[in-house]
Each structure stands twice: as C-alpha cells, then as structure tokens.
C-alpha positions as CSV (number, residue, x, y, z in Angstrom):
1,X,-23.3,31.0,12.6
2,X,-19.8,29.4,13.0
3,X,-18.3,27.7,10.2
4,X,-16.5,24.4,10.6
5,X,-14.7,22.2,8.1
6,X,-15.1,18.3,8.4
7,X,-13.4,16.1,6.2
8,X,-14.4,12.2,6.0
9,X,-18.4,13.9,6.2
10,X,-19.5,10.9,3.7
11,X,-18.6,8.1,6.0
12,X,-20.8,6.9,9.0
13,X,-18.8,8.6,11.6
14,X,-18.3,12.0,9.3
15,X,-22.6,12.1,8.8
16,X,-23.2,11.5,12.5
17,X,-20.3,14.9,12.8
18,X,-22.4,16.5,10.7
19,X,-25.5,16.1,12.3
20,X,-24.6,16.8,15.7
21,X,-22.9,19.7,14.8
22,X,-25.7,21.2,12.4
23,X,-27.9,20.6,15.6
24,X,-25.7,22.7,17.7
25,X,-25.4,25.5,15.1
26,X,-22.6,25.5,13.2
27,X,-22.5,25.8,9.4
28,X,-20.6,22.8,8.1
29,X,-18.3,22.5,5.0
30,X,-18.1,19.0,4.5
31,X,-15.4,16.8,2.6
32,X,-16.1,13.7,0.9
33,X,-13.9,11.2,-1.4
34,X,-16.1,7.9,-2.2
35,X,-19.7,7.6,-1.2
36,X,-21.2,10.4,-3.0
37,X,-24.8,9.4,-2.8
38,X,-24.3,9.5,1.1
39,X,-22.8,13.3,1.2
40,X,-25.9,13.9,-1.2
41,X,-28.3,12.4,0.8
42,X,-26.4,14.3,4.3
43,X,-26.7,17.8,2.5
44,X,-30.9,17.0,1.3
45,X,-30.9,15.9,5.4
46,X,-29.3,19.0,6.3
47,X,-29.7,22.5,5.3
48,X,-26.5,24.5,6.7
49,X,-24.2,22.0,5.1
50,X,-22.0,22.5,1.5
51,X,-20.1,19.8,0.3
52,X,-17.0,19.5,-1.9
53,X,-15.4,16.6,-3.3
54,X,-11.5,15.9,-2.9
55,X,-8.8,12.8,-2.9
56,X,-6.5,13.6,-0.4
57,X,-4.3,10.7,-1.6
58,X,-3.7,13.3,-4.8
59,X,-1.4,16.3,-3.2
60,X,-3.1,18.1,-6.2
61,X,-6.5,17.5,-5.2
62,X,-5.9,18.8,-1.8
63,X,-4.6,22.1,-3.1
64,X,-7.4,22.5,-5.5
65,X,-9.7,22.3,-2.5
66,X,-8.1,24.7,0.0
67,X,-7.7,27.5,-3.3
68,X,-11.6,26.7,-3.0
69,X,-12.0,27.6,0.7
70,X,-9.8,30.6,0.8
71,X,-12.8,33.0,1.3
72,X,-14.2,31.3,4.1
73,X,-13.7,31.9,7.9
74,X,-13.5,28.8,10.4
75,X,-14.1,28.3,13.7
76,X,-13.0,24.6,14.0
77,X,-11.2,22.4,11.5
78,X,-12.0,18.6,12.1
79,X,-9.8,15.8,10.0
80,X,-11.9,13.0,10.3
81,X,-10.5,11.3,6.8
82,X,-8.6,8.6,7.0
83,X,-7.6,5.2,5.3
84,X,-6.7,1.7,6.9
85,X,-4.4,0.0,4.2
86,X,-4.2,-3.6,5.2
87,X,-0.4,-4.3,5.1
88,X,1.9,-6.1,8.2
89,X,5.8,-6.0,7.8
90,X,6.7,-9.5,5.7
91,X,3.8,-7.8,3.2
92,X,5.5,-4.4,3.1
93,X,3.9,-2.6,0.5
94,X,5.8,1.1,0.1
95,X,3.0,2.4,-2.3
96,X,0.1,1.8,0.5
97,X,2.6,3.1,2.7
98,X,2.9,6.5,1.3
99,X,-0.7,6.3,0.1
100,X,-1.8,5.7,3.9
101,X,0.9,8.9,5.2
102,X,-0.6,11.0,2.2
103,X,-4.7,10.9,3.6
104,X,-3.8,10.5,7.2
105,X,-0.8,12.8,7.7
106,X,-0.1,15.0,5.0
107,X,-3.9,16.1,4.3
108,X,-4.9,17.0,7.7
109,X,-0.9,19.3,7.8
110,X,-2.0,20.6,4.5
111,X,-5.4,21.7,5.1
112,X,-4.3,23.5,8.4
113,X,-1.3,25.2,7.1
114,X,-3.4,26.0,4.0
115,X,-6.1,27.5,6.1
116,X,-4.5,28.8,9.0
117,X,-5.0,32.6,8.1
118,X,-8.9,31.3,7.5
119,X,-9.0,30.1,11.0
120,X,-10.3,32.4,13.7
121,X,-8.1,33.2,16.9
122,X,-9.4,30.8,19.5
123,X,-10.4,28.7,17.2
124,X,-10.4,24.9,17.6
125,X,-8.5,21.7,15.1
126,X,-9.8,18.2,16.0
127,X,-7.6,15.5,14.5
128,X,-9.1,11.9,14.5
129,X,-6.3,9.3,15.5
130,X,-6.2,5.9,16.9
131,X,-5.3,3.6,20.0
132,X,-3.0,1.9,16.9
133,X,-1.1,5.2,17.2
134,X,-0.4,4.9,20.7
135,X,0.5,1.4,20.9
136,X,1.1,-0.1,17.4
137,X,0.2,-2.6,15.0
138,X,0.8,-5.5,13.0
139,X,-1.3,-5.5,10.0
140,X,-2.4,-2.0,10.4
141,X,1.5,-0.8,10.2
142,X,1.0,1.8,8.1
143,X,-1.9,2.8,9.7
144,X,-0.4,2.7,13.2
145,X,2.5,4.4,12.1
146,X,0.5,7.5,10.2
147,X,-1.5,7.8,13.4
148,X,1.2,7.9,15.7
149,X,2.5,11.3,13.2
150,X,-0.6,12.7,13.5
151,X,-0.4,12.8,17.4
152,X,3.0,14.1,17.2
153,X,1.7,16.6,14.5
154,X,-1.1,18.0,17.0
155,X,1.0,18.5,19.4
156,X,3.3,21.2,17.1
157,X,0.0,23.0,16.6
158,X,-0.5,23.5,20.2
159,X,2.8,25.4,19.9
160,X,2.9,26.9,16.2
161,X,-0.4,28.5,17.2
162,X,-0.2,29.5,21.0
163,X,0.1,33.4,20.2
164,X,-3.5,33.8,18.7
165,X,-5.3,31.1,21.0
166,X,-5.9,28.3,18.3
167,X,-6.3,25.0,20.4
168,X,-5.1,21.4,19.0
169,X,-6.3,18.3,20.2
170,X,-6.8,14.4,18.8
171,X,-9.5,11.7,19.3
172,X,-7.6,8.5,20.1
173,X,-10.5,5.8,18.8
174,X,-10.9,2.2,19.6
175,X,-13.3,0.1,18.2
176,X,-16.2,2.1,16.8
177,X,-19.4,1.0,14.8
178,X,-17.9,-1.1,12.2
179,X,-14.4,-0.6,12.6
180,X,-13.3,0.3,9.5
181,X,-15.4,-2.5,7.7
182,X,-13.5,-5.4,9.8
183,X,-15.1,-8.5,10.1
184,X,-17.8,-9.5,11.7
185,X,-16.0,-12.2,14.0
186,X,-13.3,-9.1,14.8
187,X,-15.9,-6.8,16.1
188,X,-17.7,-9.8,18.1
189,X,-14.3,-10.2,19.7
190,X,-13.5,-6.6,20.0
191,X,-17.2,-6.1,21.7
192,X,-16.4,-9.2,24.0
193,X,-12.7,-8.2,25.6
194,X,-14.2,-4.5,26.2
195,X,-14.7,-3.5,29.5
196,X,-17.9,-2.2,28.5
197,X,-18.7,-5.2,26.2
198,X,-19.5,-3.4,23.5
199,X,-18.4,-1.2,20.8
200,X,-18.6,2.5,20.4
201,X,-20.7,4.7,18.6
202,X,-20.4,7.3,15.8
203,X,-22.4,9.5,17.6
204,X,-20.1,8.9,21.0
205,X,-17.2,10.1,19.3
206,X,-19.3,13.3,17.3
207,X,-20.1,14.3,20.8
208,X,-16.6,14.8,21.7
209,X,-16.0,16.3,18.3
210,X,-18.8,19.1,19.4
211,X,-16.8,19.0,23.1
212,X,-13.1,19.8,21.8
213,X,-14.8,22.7,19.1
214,X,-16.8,24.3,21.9
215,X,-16.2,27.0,24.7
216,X,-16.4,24.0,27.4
217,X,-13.4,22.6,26.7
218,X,-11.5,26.0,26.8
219,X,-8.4,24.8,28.8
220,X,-8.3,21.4,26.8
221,X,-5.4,22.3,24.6
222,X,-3.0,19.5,23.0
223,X,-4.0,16.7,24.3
224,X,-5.3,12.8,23.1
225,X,-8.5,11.5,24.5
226,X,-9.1,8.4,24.2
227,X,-12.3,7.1,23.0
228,X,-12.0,3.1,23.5
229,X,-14.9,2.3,25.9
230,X,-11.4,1.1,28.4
231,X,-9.9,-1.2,25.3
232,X,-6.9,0.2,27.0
233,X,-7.1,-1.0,30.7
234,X,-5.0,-4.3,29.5
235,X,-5.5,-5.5,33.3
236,X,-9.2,-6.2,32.9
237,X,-8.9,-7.8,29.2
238,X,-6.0,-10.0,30.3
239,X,-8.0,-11.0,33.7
240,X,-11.2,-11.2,31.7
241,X,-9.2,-14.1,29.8
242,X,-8.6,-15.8,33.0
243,X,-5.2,-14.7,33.1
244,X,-3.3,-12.9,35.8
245,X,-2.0,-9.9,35.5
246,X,1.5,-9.8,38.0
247,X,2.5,-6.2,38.8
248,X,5.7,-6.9,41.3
C-alpha cells in the first residue's frame, strides 16, 4: 500500500482527497488545523487513514510534525492547506500578510524539503494553487500573491528533483464548492459568468489529485492545470455580458 501525505484533510476538499484516494488504495496520513470533529469523523469513515494535528502558521508546529513523519515513506505529498486572509492594498495588513505566506508558501517548502529523503524516487508532490495566482487580486492580495510563490515554487522542484524522478505539479482552482466560505450572492455570480454555469466540485478536483499521484500522468511533470470549469476563457464571460470582445 502507498503512502501519501495530505495536508488541509479536515476541510471539504481535503475529506473528498481522502476518500478518493483511500478508494484507490493508498494509505493516507492526513493533516488537519481546525475542524477536529470532521478529521475524527474522516478517520471512523476510513480505515487506512492516520491523522495528526499541526498550525502551519507556527514554523514550530510544522517542524514538530515532519520530526513526527520521519519514519514513514511517501509516494505522493499533496499541500492542500491553505488560508484566504481578506486584505486589498489601502487595508494592507503586514501580519495577515506573513500569516497568509507562512500556511500557503512556507508549509508546503517546509514539509517537502523536510521530507524529501522520505519521498520515494518517482514519486509525485501536488501543490493546490489558484487562478488568483495567475492573474491577481484585489482583496485576496495576499492570497494572490502566496499563490503566485507557490507556482513559481513547483516549478524549482521539477528541477531540484529531476535526478531521482520526483515529479511537481500544481492545481490552479477557480471557483469550487463554497469558495472558501464566500458569499452566497459571490458564488451565484461566479456559477452564472462560468462557461459551464456552475461551480466545481471537491470531488472534481480530488480526481486530478489521484491523476497527478498516479502512473497515468507519468510525463506530466511541472506544470499548472487549471481547474476553473473555463472561468478563464475571458471571451465568453465578457460576451456572455453582452459585451464585445475586439481582438484587432
């Protein structure tokens, strides 16, 4: 049985992770912050599952947890934690700043360098990222901005770890299930402008998850794949609007 480590496993996309992978085999060590009762509930759901607890906006915390994984072997890595810290730039906030770059960035480079001896040759890391990492934000700026590292990041895997096989890629998301607890209204709109008038699913993006780990995408190696539904096909939202799109 392969061993994979997801982080984020007590959040709606991290359980639907977890079960998709735990279908498909894999022994999961799962990594939760808030929402204990949930990872509880995941790991009396699922029986090749172990959980840990850890704050990865405590450098301290994230040490403590790789000095607890030394022994273990991994096939796959998957940072799936992450934070959205509401802040645009006349609200600049350098706290939630660093805070945001501490869970989105710093964990995911931690826990990989940490680990790396731990990780099989051939093995697989899956980084979760965002859209807002490729194009930018306003209110998410810290967000955007931590996103747009962790892309950046990936892609010096790719490299660091070409000799023994280890494959990098990220998941670029849109809009998925409840984005992040937005509003109701936002994810109405969102659902509206997409060309598949909808939202994503948690299970959607565990699929690729399951994808990027597995033998099938072999030759798949530092690369971003978006998962927006076509959020990013601006010519269809800005026609959809009844505006014209002028490409001269």
């Amino acid at each position: 049985m392969k061993n994979v480590l997801v982080t984020g496993v007590s959040g709606e996309m991290g359980r639907a992770t977890a079960r998709t992978l735990s279908e498909e085999g894999y022994f999961i060590y799962g990594v939760y912050n808030v929402h204990k009762s949930e990872a509880e509930k995941l790991k009396k759901e699922i029986d090749n599952i172990e959980i840990f607890q850890c704050d990865f906006s405590d450098r301290q915390n994230t040490i403590a947890l790789i000095s607890k994984l030394k022994d273990i072997k991994f096939s796959g890595i998957v940072n799936n934690a992450g934070i959205f810290l509401d802040m645009d730039f006349d609200n600049f906030d350098i706290e939630k700043w660093e805070e945001t770059f501490e869970v989105n960035v710093h964990a995911p480079l931690l826990l990989v360098q940490g680990l790396q001896n731990n990780l099989e040759d051939r093995g697989s890391i899956v980084n979760i990222t965002s859209t807002d990492g490729m194009v930018g934000a306003t209110a998410g700026l810290a967000y955007a901005a931590s996103k747009a590292a962790l892309i950046n990041l990936t892609q010096s895997f790719t490299n660091i770890f070409a000799s023994r096989k280890i494959r990098a890629n990220n998941i670029a998301l849109g809009w998925i299930g409840n984005g992040m607890q937005a509003p109701e209204a936002v994810l109405k709109e969102a659902a509206r402008l997409n060309p598949l008038e909808r939202t994503g699913k948690y299970e959607e993006i565990a699929d690729v998850i399951s994808f990027l780990l597995s033998s099938k995408s072999s030759y798949v190696n530092g690369e971003t794949i978006v998962v927006d539904g076509g959020d990013m096909a601006t010519n269809y939202i800005l026609q959809k609007e009844g505006e014209i799109l002028n490409k001269k």
